[in-house]
N, C-alpha and C positions, 0 to 999 in steps of 0.2 A: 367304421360304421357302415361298412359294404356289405356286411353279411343279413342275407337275408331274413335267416330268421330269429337273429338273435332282437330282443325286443329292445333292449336298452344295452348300450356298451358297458361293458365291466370294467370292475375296479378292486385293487387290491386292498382288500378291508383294515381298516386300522385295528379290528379286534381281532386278525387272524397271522399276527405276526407282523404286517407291515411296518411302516415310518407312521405316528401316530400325525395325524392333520391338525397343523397349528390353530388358531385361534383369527380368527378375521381382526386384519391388522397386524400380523406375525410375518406377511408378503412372504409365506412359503407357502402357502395350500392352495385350493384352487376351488372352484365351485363344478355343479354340472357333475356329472357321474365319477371322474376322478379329480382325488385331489390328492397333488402331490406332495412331498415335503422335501425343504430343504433347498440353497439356491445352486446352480450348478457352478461348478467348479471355470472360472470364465481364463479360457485359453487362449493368451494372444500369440497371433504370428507376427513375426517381420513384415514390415511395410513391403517391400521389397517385393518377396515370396506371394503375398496376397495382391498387388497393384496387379503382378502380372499375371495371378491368376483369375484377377476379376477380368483385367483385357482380352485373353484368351477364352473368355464366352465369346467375346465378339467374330471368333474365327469362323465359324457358319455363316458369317454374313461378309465374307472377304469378299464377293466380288460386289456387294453394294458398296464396300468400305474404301476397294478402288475406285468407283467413280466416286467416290465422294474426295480422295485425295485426290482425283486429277483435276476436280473441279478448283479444288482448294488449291491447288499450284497454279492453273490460270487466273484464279480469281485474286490471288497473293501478286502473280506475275504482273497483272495489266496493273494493279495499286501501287507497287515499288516503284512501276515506272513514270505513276506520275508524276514526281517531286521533281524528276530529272527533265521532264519535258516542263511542267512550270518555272524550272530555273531556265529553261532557253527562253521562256517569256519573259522573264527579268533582263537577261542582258539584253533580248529586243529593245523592252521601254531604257534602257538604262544605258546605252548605246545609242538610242535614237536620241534623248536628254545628251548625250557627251555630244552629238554627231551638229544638233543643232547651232548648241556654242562656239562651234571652230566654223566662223565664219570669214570667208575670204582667206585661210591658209589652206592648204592640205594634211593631211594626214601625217604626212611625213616631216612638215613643216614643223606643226604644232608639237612633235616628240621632239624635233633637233630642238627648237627652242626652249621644253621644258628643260632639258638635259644641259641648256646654256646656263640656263638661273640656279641649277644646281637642284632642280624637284627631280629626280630619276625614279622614284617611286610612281609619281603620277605619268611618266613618259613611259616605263613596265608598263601601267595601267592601260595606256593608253595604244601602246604598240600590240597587248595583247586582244583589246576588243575591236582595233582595227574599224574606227567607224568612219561614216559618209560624210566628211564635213557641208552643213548647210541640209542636209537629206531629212532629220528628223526621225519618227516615230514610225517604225514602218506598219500602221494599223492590220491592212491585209493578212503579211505576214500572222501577225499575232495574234490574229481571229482565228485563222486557221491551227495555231498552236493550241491556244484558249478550247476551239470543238475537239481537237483532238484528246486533249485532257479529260472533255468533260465526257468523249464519249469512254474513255474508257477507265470513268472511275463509273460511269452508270453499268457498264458490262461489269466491272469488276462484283455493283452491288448484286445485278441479277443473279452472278453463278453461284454468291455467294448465298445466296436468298434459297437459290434449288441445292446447296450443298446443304446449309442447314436443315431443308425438309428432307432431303434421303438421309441424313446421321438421324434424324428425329426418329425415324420408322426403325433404321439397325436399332438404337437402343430400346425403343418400346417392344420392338421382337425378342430380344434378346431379357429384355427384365420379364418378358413373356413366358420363356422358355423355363427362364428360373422361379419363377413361381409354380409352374406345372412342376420341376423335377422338385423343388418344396413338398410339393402338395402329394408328389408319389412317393416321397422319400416317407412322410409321416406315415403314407398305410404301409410301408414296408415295416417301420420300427417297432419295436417291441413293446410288448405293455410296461415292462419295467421300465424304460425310459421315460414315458410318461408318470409315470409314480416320485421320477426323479426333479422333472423341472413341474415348477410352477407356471399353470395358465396362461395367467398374462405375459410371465417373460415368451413362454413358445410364441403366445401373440404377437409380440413385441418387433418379434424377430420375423414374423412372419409378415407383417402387415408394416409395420414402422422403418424397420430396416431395411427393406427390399424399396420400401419408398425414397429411400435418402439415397440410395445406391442410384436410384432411375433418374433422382434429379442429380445427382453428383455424375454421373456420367453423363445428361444431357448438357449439363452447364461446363463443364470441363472440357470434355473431348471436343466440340467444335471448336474453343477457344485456344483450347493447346494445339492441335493441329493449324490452326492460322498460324495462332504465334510461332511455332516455330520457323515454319514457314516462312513467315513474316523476318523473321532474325536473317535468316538465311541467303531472302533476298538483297536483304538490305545490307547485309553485310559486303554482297559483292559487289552493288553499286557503290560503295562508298569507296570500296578498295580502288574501284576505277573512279573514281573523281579522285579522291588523295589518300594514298598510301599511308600518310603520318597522318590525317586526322581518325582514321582511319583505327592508328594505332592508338590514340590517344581515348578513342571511344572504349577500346576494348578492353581498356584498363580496369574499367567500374565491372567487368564479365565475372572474374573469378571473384571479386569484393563481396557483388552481389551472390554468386551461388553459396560462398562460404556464410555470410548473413541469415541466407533462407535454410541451409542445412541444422543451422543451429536451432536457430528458433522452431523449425518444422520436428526436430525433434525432443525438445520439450512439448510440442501440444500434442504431439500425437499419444502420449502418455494418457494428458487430460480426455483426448476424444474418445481413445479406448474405454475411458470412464465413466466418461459423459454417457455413451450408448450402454452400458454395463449398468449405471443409475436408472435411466429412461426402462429399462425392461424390467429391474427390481421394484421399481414405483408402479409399474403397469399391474403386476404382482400383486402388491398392495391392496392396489382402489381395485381391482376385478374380485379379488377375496370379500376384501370389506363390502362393497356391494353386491355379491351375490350372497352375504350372510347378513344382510341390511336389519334383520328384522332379530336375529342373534343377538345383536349386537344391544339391539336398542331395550332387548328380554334383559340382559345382563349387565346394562348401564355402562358398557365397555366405551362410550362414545371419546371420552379421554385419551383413553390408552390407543386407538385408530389414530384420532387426531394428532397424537403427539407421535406414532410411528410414521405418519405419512410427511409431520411436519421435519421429522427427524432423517427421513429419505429426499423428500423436496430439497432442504438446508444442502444434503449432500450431490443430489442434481444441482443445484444453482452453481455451486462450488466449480463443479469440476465444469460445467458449463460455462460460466465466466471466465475461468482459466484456461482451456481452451478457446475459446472465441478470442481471449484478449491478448494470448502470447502468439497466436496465430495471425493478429490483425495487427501485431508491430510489423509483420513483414512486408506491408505495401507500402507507410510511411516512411519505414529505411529503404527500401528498393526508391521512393520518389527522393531521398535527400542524395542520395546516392548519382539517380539519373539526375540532377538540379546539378551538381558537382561536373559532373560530365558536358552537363548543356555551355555551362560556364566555360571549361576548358576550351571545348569544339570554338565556342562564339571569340574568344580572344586570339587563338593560334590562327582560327579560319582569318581574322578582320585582319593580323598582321601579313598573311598570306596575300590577301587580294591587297593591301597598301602594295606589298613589294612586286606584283602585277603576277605573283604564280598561280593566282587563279583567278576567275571572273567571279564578278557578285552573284550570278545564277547558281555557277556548281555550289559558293559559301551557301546560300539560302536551300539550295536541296539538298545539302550535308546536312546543315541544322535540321530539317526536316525528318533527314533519314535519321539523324538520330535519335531522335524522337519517337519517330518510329522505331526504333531500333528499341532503345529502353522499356517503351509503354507496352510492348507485347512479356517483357521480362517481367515489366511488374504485377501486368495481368497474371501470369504464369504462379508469382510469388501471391498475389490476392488469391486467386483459384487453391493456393495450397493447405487452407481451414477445409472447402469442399471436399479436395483430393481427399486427402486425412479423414475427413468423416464419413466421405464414400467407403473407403478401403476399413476402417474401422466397422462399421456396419455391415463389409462383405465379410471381414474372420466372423463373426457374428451367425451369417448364417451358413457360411461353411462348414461351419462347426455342426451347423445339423446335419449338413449335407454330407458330412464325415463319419455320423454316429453309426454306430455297430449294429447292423441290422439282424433280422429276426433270419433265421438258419432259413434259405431257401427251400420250398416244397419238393419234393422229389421228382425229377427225371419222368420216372415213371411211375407215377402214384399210384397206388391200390384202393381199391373200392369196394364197397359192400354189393356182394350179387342180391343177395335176400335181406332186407332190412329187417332186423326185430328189435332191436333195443336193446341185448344181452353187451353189459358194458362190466367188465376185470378191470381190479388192478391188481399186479403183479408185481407183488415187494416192494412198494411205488416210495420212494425217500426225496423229499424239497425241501430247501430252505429259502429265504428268501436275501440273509446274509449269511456268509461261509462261514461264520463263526456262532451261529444262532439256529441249532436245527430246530425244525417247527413237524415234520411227518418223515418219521423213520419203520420202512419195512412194513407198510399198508401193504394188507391183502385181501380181497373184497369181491364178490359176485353180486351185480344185480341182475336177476333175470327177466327174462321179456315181458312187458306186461304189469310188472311188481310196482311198488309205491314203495322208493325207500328214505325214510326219512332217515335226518341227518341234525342231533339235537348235543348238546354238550356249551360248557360255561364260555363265556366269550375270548375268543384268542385260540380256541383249540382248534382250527383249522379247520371248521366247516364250509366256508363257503371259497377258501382256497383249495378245499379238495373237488369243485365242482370247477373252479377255474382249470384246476389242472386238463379237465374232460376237454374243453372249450381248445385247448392248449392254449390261453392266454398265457401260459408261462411252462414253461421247459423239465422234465426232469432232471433230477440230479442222477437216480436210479431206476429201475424195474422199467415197469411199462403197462399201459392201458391200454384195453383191446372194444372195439366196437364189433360186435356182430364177430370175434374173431380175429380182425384187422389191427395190426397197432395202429394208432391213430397218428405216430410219427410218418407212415409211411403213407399217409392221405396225406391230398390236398387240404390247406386250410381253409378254406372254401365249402369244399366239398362236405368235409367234417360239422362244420359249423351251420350247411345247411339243413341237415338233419336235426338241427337240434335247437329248441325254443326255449328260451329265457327272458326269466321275471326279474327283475332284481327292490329290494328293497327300496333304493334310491330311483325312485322314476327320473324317466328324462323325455320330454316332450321335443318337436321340432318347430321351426317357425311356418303355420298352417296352420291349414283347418285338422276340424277331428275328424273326419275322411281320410284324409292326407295322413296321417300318426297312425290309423287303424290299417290304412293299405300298405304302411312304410315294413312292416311284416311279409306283404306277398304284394309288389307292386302292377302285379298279372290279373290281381284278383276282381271277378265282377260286382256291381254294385251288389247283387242278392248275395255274394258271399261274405261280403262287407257288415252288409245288414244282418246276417244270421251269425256273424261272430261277434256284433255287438247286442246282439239281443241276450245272444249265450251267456252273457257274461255282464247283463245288465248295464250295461254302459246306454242301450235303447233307453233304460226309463230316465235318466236325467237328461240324455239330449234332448229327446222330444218336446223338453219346457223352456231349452233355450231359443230363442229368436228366430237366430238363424240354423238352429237344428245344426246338421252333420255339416256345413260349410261355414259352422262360428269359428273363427279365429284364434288361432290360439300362438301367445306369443312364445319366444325360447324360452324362457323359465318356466314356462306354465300358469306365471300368477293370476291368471283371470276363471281357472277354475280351481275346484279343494284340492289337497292330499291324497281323498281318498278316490276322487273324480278321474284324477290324472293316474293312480292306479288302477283304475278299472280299464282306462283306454291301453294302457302296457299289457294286459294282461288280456285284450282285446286283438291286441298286434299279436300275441302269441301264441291263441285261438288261430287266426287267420293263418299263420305259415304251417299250419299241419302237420310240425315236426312230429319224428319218429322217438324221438328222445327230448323230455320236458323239465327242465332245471326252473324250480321255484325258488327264489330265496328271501323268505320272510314276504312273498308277495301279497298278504292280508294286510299287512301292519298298520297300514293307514285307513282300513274302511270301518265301516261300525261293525258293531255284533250280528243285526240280521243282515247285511250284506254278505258278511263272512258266511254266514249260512247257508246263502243260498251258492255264494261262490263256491262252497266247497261241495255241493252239489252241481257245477258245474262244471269245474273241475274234474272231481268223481269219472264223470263221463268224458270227457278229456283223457283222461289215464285209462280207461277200460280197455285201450289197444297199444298202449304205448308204456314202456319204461319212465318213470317218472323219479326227479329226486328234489325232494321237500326238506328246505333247510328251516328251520321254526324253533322258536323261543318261545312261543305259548303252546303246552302240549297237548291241550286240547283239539289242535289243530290236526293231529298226526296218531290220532288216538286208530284208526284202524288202516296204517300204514301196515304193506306187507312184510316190510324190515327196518328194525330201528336200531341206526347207528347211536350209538352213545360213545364220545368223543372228547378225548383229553389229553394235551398238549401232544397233538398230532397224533395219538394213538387214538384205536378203536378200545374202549376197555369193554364192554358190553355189545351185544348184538341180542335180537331177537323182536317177538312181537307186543306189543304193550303188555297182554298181561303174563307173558315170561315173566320179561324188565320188572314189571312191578314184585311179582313173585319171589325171583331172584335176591329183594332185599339189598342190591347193591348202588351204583350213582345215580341209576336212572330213578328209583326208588326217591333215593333222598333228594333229587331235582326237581320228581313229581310232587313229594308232598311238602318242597320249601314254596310250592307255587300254587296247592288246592288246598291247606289246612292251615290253620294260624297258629302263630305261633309266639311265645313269649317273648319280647326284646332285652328285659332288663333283665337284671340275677333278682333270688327273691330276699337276697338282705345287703341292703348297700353297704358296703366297706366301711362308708365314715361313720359310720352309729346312727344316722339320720334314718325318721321312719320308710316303714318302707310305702313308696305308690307303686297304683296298681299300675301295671303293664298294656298299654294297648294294645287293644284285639283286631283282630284283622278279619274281618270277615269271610268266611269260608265263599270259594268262587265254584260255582257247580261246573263240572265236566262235562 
C-alpha cells in the first residue's frame, strides 16, 4: 500500500479466474480489499534447526549479551558461594555447642575417652571439628561470617537485577528487528501470496506470534542462562566438599534429561498445533466479522457458530494437550530431585556420624543440591515456553522464507515523454498451470483513448488491468508503457503513473482529508479541495460535523457505499496519473451521481489514457475502444455503435441488459396452462 497513486490496493477477483472467496465462517477468505482462499500448507521444522535459528537473531546484540553473561557468572558465582560460607556458620554454632560441654578435659582428652567406651564415631566427630573445650559460641566470629553472607547474596541480587534489565532491552531490540524485517518482507511479497493465506492467519503470525516469541525469549533466556550457570557452579563446589555425594547427586542428571526429552517431544507436536489452531480461528472471527452484516442478510449465524465452535473444540484440544503433557515435566523433575534430596541427606548424616565430614559442608551439600536440582526443574518447567516460543518462530519463518516478488532491475528504464500509449504484446496468464485464463492478447491503447473493457464475468477483465499494475507476472509476451516494457521499470516508478478505482473501496483509519491526500501525500489543502469538489465528494462532506476532519474508521462503516466511493475516486483525482484504471468505480453511487461522475471523469480522461472496466454499458457508451472479452480472449473490438452493428456478443450483452425479454417458453411441457411471462422493463441508455 506504498504506491502512490494507486487508490485502493488490488485484488485478484474471484470472477476473473481466481480461488473463488469462501463464505464468512469458511476461515479461508479474508475481508478488506483481498480476500484469500484456502489455508496454507503449515510446514514444520525440527526444533533443533529453529531454536537455533531463533538464537542466532540475537547475534547483533553479542556484545550486550556479553555483559550480560559476565554479569550472570558473578551474580551465579557470589550465590554458589553462599551455602558454603553458611555452612562455616554452622560448624561455628555447632562447635561452640560441642566446645561448651567438655568441661574441665581437653580436646584430646574427651576423643581418648570416647574411643575407651567404644563411641569412635563421636571421637571422628570430635577430632574432626577440633573444638575449644569450655570456649563456647564464638559470636564475633559468626557475625562476621553471617555479613559476609549477606553481603554477598545482596551483590549477588543487584548484578542480577542489571543482568535482567540489559537481556530485557537485547530481546525487545531484537523482537524489534523481526517485526521491521516482517513488515519489509510483506511489501516485498507478491500478490499471489496474499490471495493464498487468509487475513487473520497473516495476522496471527504477525501480531500473535511475534508476541509469544518476545515473551518466550524474555522468560526463558535469563533463566536458562542462570540455571545453567547455576548447575555449573554448584556442581564444583560440591565435588570439593565430597566427591561421592557428589556422585550420588548426579545420578538423577541423565534420569531427568531422558524424562524431559520424552515428554518435550510429544508436546511439541501439540504446540505446533496449538499455534496452527490459534491462526485458523483468527481466520475465522476476522472473515465472519468483517462480513458481519452477510451473514445476518443470509441467516448464516448457525453455520459461523458452529465453524468457530468446531475450530475452538480443536484449539482447546491441542492446547490442553500441550500445556498438560508439557506441565508433567516439573512434577517428574521435582519427584525425581525429592529422591535425590533423600539420598544426599542419609549418605551425608552417615558421613558426618563416622567424622568424614562436618555438619556445615552436610548442610551446604544439601543446600547445593537443591540448588543443583531446582535450576534443572526450572530448565524442564521453562520447556512448554521454549516449545511455544520456537513453534511460533517456524510460524513466522515461514514468511520470512516465502518466495518473493522478482526484484526490480539494476538499472531500470523510464519513460522520457509520458503519454499513456500502453501494448500488449501476445500477452498469455494463468493463474494456475493447468487452467489458462489469457492466451496470445494483442492490444493497442493510444494516448488519450477511453478503452473500455466489457465481457461476461470470469473472462479476465480486470486481471488484464492487474497485469498493467504488474500485480502479477506474465507467463508470456509483454506490455509496453510509452514503449518501455514495464518489466524493465521500477515498480514504483510504474505504478506511480498510474490511478486506480477498484470496485471494492478500502478506506484507512482517518479523517477524510487524510484518505483524499493518501493519493498524493505532498498535496496542498486547495488541491485537496479541488479534487473533492471534482468529484463531488464536497457536497456530502460539507453536511457532516466535522466536515473534511470527520473520522472515519478502517471499514469505513460510518459513511455509505457510495460516500466511501466517491472519496477513492477523489484519491485518484488528486494523484494526477498519466494512466487511469477504473474498475466498476460507479457501482455503488446512484444514478445522478453517476452522471455527473462521468462528467467528471470525462475531463479527467481528456489528457490521459484511461481503461474502464464496466458491467452497465451505459457507462462506456462513448468509450474510444470497446474490448469485448471471453475467457481471456478479446472476441470483438471497436466503438459502441460498430459492436452493436456488427450483431455479434457485444450486441447480445447489450440487448440482454436494455430490452426485455421473455423468461419462460410459451407452452409448458406438462400440459399446464400457460402464464404469462414477466416483463422487465426497458432501462433507457
Amino acid at each position: 500500500m506504498t504506491d502512490r497513486a494507486s487508490a485502493v490496493p488490488a485484488q485478484k477477483p474471484s470472477g476473473d479466474g481466481a480461488t473463488p472467496r469462501r463464505l464468512p465462517g469458511g476461515g479461508g477468505g479474508r475481508g478488506g480489499p483481498h480476500f484469500g482462499a484456502g489455508m496454507p500448507a503449515e510446514r514444520s521444522m525440527n526444533f533443533g534447526p529453529s531454536a537455533r535459528r531463533l538464537l542466532g537473531r540475537l547475534r547483533p546484540q553479542r556484545l550486550q549479551l556479553g555483559v550480560v553473561v559476565a554479569l550472570a557468572l558473578v551474580s551465579v558465582g557470589l550465590s554458589v558461594t553462599g551455602p558454603k560460607i553458611l555452612g562455616h556458620a554452622t560448624d561455628l554454632i555447632f562447635t561452640g555447642v560441642i566446645g561448651r560441654q567438655l568441661t574441665g578435659v581437653t580436646t584430646d582428652q574427651a576423643i581418648a575417652a570416647a574411643r575407651a567406651t567404644g563411641n569412635d564415631a563421636y571421637a571422628d566427630m570430635l577430632a574432626r571439628m577440633n573444638p575449644v573445650p569450655g570456649a563456647g559460641i564464638d559470636f564475633t566470629a559468626l557475625g562476621r561470617v553471617l555479613l559476609l553472607a549477606l553481603g554477598l547474596y545482596l551483590a549477588a541480587s543487584l548484578l542480577m537485577w542489571w543482568q535482567g534489565w540489559l537481556l530485557n532491552g537485547v530481546v525487545q531490540r531484537t523482537v524489534l528487528t523481526l517485526r521491521a524485517e516482517v513488515e519489509e518482507k510483506l511489501n516485498r511479497l507478491p500478490l499471489p501470496y496474499f490471495d493464498r493465506q487468509p487475513r487473520g492467519e497473516l495476522l496471527s503470525r504477525v501480531t500473535n506470534d511475534i508476541d509469544n516469541i518476545s515473551q518466550s525469549l524474555q522468560q526463558t533466556l535469563s533463566q536458562l542462562l542462570t540455571s545453567l550457570l547455576t548447575v555449573v557452579g554448584v556442581l564444583g563446589f560440591m565435588f570439593w566438599i565430597s566427591p561421592l555425594l557428589a556422585v550420588v547427586a548426579l545420578v538423577a542428571v541423565p534420569l531427568s534429561v531422558l524424562v524431559t526429552q520424552r515428554i518435550a517431544k510429544r508436546s511439541q507436536k501439540q504446540f505446533i498445533a496449538q499455534w496452527t489452531h490459534t491462526g485458523e480461528l483468527n481466520g475465522q472471527i476476522e472473515e465472519a466479522f468483517t462480513g458481519h452484516e452477510l451473514v445476518k442478510v443470509f441467516g448464516r449465524q448457525r453455520e459461523v457458530e458452529a465453524a468457530f465452535t468446531e475450530k475452538n473444540e480443536q484449539l482447546f484440544k491441542a492446547s490442553f494437550a500441550a500445556q498438560f503433557i508439557s506441565g508433567i515435566i516439573m512434577p517428574s523433575m521435582m519427584f525425581i530431585g525429592n529422591l535425590s534430596y533423600v539420598a544426599i541427606a542419609v549418605v551425608g548424616g552417615l558421613r558426618v556420624a563416622s567424622g568424614s565430614m562436618s555438619l556445615g559442608d552436610v548442610q551446604a551439600f544439601i543446600q547445593y543440591s537443591r540448588q543443583f536440582t531446582q535450576p534443572l526443574t526450572q530448565v524442564a518447567s521453562m520447556a512448554n515456553l521454549l516449545q511455544s516460543g520456537v513453534a511460533s518462530a517456524e510460524r513466522v519463518f515461514a514468511v520470512l522464507d516465502a518466495d518473493e516478488q522478482s526484484p526490480d532491475p539494476a538499472e531500470p528504464a523510464r519513460v522520457v515523454e509520458p503519454h499513456g500509449r500502453v501494448e500488449f504484446e501476445h500477452v498469455s496468464f494463468r493463474y494456475e498451470p493447468d487452467k489458462p485464463l489469457i492466451e496470445d492478447l494483442s492490444l493497442v491503447a493510444e494516448p488519450g483513448h477511453t478503452v473500455a473493457i466489457v465481457g461476461p464475468t470470469g473472462a479476465g477483465k480486470t486481471t488484464l488491468v492487474n497485469l498493467i499494475m504488474r500485480f502479477y507476472e506474465l507467463d508470456a509476451g509483454r506490455i509496453t508503457l510509452d514503449g518501455v516494457d514495464v518489466t524493465t521499470m521500477r515498480r514504483d516508478d510504474l505504478r506511480g503513473r498510474i490511478g486506480m478505482v477498484l470496485q471494492d473501496t478500502w478506506l484507512f483509519a482517518g479523517t477524510i482529508r487524510d484518505n483524499i491526500a493518501y493519493g498524493r501525500p505532498d498535496a496542498t489543502e486547495e488541491e485537496i479541495l479541488a479534487a473533492a469538489r471534482a468529484t463531488f465528494v464536497d457536497r456530502f462532506v460539507r453536511s457532516l460535523p466535522d466536515g473534511y476532519d470527520t473520522l472515519i474508521d478502517e471499514e469505513g462503516s460510518n459513511v455509505s457505499a457510495g460516500e466511501k466511493q466517491l472519496i477513492t475516486i477523489a484519491r485518484a483525482f488528486l494523484a494526477e496519473p498519466s494512466l487511469l484504471i477504473l474498475d466498476e468505480a460507479t457501482s455503488s453511487v446512484d444514478t445522478r451521481t453517476e452522471v455527473l461522475l462521468q462528467r467528471a471523469m470525462a475531463a479527467l480522461r481528456s489528457d490521459r489514457t484511461s481503461f474502464v472496466i464496466a458491467h452497465r454499458l451505459s457507462t462506456i457508451r462513448d468509450a474510444d475502444l470497446i474490448l469485448m472479452m471471453e475467457n481471456g480472449r478479446i472476441v470483438e473490438q471497436g466503438t459502441h455503435e460498430q459492436l452493436l452493428a456488427a450483431q455479434g456478443a457485444y450486441h447480445r450483452l447489450y440487448q440482454s441488459q436494455f430490452t426485455s425479454a421473455l423468461t419462460e417458453p410459451d407452452e409448458p411441457t406438462d400440459g399446464a396452462p400457460r402464464r404469462p411471462a414477466p416483463v422487465q422493463g426497458a432501462l433507457s441508455a
